[in-house]
N, C-alpha and C positions, 0 to 999 in steps of 0.2 A: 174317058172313063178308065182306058187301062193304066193311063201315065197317071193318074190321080191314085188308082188303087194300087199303082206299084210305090207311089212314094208313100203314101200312109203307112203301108205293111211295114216297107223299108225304118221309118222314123220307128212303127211302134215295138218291133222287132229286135230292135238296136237298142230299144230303152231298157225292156226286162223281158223276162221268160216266166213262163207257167207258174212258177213259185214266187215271182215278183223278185227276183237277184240280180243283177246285170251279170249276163252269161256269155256275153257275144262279144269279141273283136273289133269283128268287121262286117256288115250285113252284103250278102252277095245276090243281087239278081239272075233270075231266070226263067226264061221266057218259058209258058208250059201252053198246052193245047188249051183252042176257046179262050182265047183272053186271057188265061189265068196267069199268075204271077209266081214264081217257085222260088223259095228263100232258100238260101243253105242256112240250114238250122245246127251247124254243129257248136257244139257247146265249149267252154271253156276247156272245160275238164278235157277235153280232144275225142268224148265218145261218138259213134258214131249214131245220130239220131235221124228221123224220116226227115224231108224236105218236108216244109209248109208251105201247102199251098194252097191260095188265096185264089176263091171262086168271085164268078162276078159278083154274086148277091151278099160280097162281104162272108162268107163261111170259110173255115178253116180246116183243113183237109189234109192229115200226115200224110205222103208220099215218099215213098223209099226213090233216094238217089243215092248216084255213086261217085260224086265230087267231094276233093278233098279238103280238110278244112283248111283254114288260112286264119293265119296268129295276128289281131291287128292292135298297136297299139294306144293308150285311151287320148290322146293327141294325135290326129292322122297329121296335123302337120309338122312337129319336131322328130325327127328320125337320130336317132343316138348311133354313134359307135360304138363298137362291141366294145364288152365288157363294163359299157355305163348304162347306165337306167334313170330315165325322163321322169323327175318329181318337182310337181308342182311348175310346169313346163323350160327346168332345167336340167338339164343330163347330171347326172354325180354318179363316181365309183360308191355303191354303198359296201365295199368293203372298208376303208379308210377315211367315211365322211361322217363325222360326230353329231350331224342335224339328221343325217338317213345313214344309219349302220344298220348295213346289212335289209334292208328296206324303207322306202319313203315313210317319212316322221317318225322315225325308229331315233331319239337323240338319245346322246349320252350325255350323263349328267353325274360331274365330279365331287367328292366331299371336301372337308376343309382343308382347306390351303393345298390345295391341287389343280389341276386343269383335266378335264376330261380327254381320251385321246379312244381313239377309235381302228382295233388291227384286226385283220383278215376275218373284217364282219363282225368284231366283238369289243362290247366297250369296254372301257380300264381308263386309269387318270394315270397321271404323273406329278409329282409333288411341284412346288413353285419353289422358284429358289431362295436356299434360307429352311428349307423345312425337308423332313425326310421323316417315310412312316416307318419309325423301326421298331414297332410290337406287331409289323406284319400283317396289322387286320383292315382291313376294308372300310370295316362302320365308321370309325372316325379319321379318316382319313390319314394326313400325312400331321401327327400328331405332336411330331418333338420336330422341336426350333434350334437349328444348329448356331456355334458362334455360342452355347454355354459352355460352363463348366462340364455338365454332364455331358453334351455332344457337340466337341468345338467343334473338329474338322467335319465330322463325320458321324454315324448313331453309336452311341458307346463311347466314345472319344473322350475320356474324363480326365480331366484336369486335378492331379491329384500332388496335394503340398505333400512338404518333409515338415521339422520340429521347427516352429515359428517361422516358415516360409509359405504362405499358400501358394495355389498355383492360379493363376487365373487366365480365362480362355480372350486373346486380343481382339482384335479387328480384322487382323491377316488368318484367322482360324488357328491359330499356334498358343499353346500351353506356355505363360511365363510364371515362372517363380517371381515373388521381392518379400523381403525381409518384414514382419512386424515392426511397429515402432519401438525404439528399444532393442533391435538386437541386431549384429549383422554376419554375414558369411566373409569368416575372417580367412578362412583357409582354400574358400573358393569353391568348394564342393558341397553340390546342392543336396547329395545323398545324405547330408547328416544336417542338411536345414541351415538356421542360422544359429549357429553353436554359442557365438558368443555375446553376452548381453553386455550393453553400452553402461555410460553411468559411474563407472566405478574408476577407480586411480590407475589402473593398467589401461582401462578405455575408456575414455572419458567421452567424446561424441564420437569418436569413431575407431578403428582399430587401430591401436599402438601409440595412442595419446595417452602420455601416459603423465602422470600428475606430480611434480616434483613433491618434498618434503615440505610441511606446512603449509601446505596448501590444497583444496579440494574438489571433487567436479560439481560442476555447477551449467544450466541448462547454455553458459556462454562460455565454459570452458572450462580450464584448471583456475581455480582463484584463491586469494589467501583466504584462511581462515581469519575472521571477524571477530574481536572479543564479542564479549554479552550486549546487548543493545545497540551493535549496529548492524548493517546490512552489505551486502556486499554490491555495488553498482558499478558494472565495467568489470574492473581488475582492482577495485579499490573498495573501503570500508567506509561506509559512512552512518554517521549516527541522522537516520531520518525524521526524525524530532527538532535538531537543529539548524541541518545542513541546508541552507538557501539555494542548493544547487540540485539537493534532492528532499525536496520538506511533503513528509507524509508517502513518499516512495521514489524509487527508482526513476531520474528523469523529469521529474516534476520541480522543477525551476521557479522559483521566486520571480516576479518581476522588479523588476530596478527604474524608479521615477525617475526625471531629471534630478542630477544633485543629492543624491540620495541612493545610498546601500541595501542590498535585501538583507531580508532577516527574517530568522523560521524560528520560531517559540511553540514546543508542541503539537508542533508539522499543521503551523498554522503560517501562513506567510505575512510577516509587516514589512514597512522599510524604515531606517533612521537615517536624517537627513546630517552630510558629511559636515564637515569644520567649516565653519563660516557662511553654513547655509541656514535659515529656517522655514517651517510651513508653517509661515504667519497666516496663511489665508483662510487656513485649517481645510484645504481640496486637496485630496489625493491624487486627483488627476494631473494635474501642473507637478507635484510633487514639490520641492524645496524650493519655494520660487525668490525667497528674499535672503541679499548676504547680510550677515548682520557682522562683519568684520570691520567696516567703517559706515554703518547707519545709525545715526544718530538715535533714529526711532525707534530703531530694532537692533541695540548695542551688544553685541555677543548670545542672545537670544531675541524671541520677541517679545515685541511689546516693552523692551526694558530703555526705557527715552531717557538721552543724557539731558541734566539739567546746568544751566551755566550760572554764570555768578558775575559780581561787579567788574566792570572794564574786560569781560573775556566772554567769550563764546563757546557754545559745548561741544566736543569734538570727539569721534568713537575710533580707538587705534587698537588694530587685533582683538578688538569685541570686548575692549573696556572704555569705559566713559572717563572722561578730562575735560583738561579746560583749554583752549587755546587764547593770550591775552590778547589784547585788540592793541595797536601799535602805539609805543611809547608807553609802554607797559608790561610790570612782568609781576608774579607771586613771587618775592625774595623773603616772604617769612612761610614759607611752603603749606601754607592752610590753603586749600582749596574753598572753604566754606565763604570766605571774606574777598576769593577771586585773585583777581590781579591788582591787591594794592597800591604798590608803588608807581609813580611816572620816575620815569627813567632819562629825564632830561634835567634833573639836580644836579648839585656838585658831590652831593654821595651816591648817587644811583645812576652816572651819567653815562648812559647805553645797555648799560648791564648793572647786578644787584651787586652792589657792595665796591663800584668801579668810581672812587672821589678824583673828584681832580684839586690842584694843588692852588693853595693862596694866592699864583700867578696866573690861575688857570681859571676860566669860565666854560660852565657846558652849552656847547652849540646846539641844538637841538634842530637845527632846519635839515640835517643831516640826517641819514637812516644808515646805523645806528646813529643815536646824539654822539658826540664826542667832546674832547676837553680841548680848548683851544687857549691861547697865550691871549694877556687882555695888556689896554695901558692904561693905568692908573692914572688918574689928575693929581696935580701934585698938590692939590688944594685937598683931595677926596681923602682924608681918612677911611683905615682900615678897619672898623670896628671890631669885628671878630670874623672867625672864619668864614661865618656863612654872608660878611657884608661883600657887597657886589656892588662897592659903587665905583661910578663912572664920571667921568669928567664930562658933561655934555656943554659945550659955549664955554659960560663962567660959571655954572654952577656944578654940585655933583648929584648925581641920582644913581640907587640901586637899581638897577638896570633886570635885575632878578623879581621886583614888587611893584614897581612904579609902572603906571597902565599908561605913563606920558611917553616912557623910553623902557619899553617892555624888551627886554633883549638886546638891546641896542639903543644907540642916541636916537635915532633916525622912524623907530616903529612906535606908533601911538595907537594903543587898544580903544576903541567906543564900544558905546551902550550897545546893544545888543537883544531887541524885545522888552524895552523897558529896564533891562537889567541895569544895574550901573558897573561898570565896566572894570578890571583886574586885570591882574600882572601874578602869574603863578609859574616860578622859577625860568622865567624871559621869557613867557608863552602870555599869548595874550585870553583872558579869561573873564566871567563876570561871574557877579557874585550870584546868590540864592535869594530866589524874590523874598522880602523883606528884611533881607540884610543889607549891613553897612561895610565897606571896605576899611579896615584898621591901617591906617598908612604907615603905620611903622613897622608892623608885620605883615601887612602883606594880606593877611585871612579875611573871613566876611562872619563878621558876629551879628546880633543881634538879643535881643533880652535885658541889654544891662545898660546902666546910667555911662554914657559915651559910648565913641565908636567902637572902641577895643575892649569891649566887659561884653561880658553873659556869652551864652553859647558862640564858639567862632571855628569857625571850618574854612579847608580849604576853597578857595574859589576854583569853577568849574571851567576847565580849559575849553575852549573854541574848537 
């Protein structure tokens, strides 16, 4: 019963006092007459108050004692070194600890952009870095942001220009001056800003560019003055309406197709296709894709087709249309309309126009050109006139120029040929025009009239 009633007293003693406050340290035992139990009842406060003491029957009873009290603290088991104090069962100086200043859960708590700091028991912040409170007051804390203009290095620290120079506050905390656009610090002293403005013929982009005579500043430099309606690109004038280098402005270049030149009309860009080109296909893309210098088809421009004529072929030379004659043949009365006329294997056309050969002479014609060769005459063969050609072949004579037996020669015998009946046209072997007759004394092939040699007769058609 006593160890029961000393621990009860002990527990209930230790928890609160008469007012219900917790008042006590440490609860001390003490043994008192008859069982009783005697507490030191001294109080927080360190007054001196009677002992309680605790009868058997549970009753409570002040008794004066004379033990002194004893400080205990509310953890018996963390024991602190001086000068700290057990909160929340960690020791901390609450002089300098910002979660217990100056007493357990005592925090300090900072304003904007600060950190709270805690000295000899009393809170206070300190700005973060980057910021500094310089109107001094508390409530808003650390309010100007250094690294401006108004407070580069430091609070107050203003960044202050001269005349078209501001100042502005860097990265390293330091005040630079620089110049407006348009103007610079010619003389190097910032005290009077940037004095002189750009632009003009003594300065043109920068100081002591200076702009010779007839010519002006411009945002690329000194340049000449430009009559009326053109412009100045580079160092040069150009009229941008025309210029395929600059058509509609500055730099704006025409493209150039294949075979073909640019061209600016109204600083609109075309191209015209060069000498002996066209764009027959009418694409831009390919540009000039046809020459028309030797195309028959597309003779000097397009679409323009040489057309030929009798004995010749159409031929395009530096993009005009001609005739080229087809071989043993030339135009020697110079109409292109009738072609190539003449054969050129006669005794008056023989190789070339107007080249006869002589009474003793026959044209060869197996040769290229024909040519005039030496003949021998039968002594039986009269001469009839210039153009007879006869020949003494065995015992008899024949014209050698008409006759389809000894066409050229004793020895060459012309035949029919598709039905045709067969000719001799100037020692070439030939036949005549279906429904004509061969005139044997001339040589031609008629037809339409009463005998062989009457009504229409033309030459016979070489082989």
């Amino acid at each position: 019963m006593r160890l029961a009633a000393c621990a009860c007293v002990s527990l209930v003693v230790a928890g609160c006092s008469l007012t219900g406050e917790p008042r006590f340290r440490r609860p001390i035992e003490v043994a008192g007459a008859d069982g009783a139990a005697v507490m030191d009842a001294a109080l927080g406060d360190g007054s001196a108050q009677p002992d309680v003491v605790i009868e058997p029957d549970g009753a409570i009873e002040d008794v004066p004692v004379s033990q002194p009290d004893v400080e205990i603290e509310p953890d018996a088991g963390v024991v602190c070194p001086s000068g700290e104090t057990q909160c929340d069962g960690v020791c901390v100086t609450v002089t300098n600890n910002t979660t217990h200043c100056n007493g357990c859960g005592i925090g300090c708590v900072a304003p904007a952009n600060a950190a709270p700091t805690c000295r000899s028991g009393a809170c206070g912040f300190e700005c973060l870095p980057g910021w500094e409170n310089c109107n001094a007051l508390a409530g808003d804390g650390c309010e100007a942001r250094l690294g401006t203009d108004a407070h580069c290095a430091r609070c107050n620290d203003r960044c202050m220009g001269t005349a078209h120079a501001p100042s502005r506050c860097n990265l390293s905390g330091v005040c630079v001056q620089s110049c407006e656009p348009g103007w610079m610090n010619c003389n190097g002293d910032w005290r009077d800003g940037c004095e002189v403005p750009l632009g003009t013929l003594a300065n043109c982009r920068t100081c002591g560019e200076v702009c010779a005579a007839g010519t002006r500043c411009s945002a690329v430099g000194c340049v000449v003055n430009c009559p009326m309606g053109q412009t100045v690109c580079g160092a040069t004038c150009f009229d941008t309406n025309s210029s395929p280098a600059h058509c509609g402005g500055c730099g704006m270049a025409c493209p150039a197709p294949p075979n073909a030149a640019p061209r600016c009309a109204m600083a609109v860009c075309s191209s015209e296709c060069l000498s002996g080109w066209g764009n027959c296909d009418m694409n831009a893309s390919n540009g000039c894709e046809t020459p028309t210098g030797a195309n028959v088809m597309h003779c000097g421009r397009c679409s323009n087709p040489c057309a030929g004529a009798p004995n010749a072929r159409p031929v395009c030379n530096a993009g005009v249309c001609g005739l080229e004659c087809n071989r043993g043949w030339a135009n020697c009365d110079g109409n292109p309309t009738n072609g190539c006329e003449t054969l050129l294997t006669s005794n008056n056309n023989c190789g070339a126009c107007g080249r006869s050969c002589s009474l003793l002479q026959i044209c060869e014609g197996t040769t290229e050109p024909a040519r005039c060769v030496g003949r021998t005459l039968g002594r039986d063969c009269p001469v009839l006139n210039v153009f007879s050609e006869k020949v003494q072949c065995g015992a008899a004579c024949f014209d050698v120029r008409i006759d389809p037996a000894h066409c050229g020669s004793c020895s060459t015998s012309c035949t029919r040929s598709g039905g045709l009946e067969a000719a001799c046209r100037d020692g070439r072997c030939a036949v005549c025009p279906m429904g004509s007759t061969r005139c044997p004394s001339t040589g031609q092939c008629c037809r339409g009239g009463i005998g062989p040699c009457l009504g229409t007769c033309v030459a016979p058609t070489i082989l």
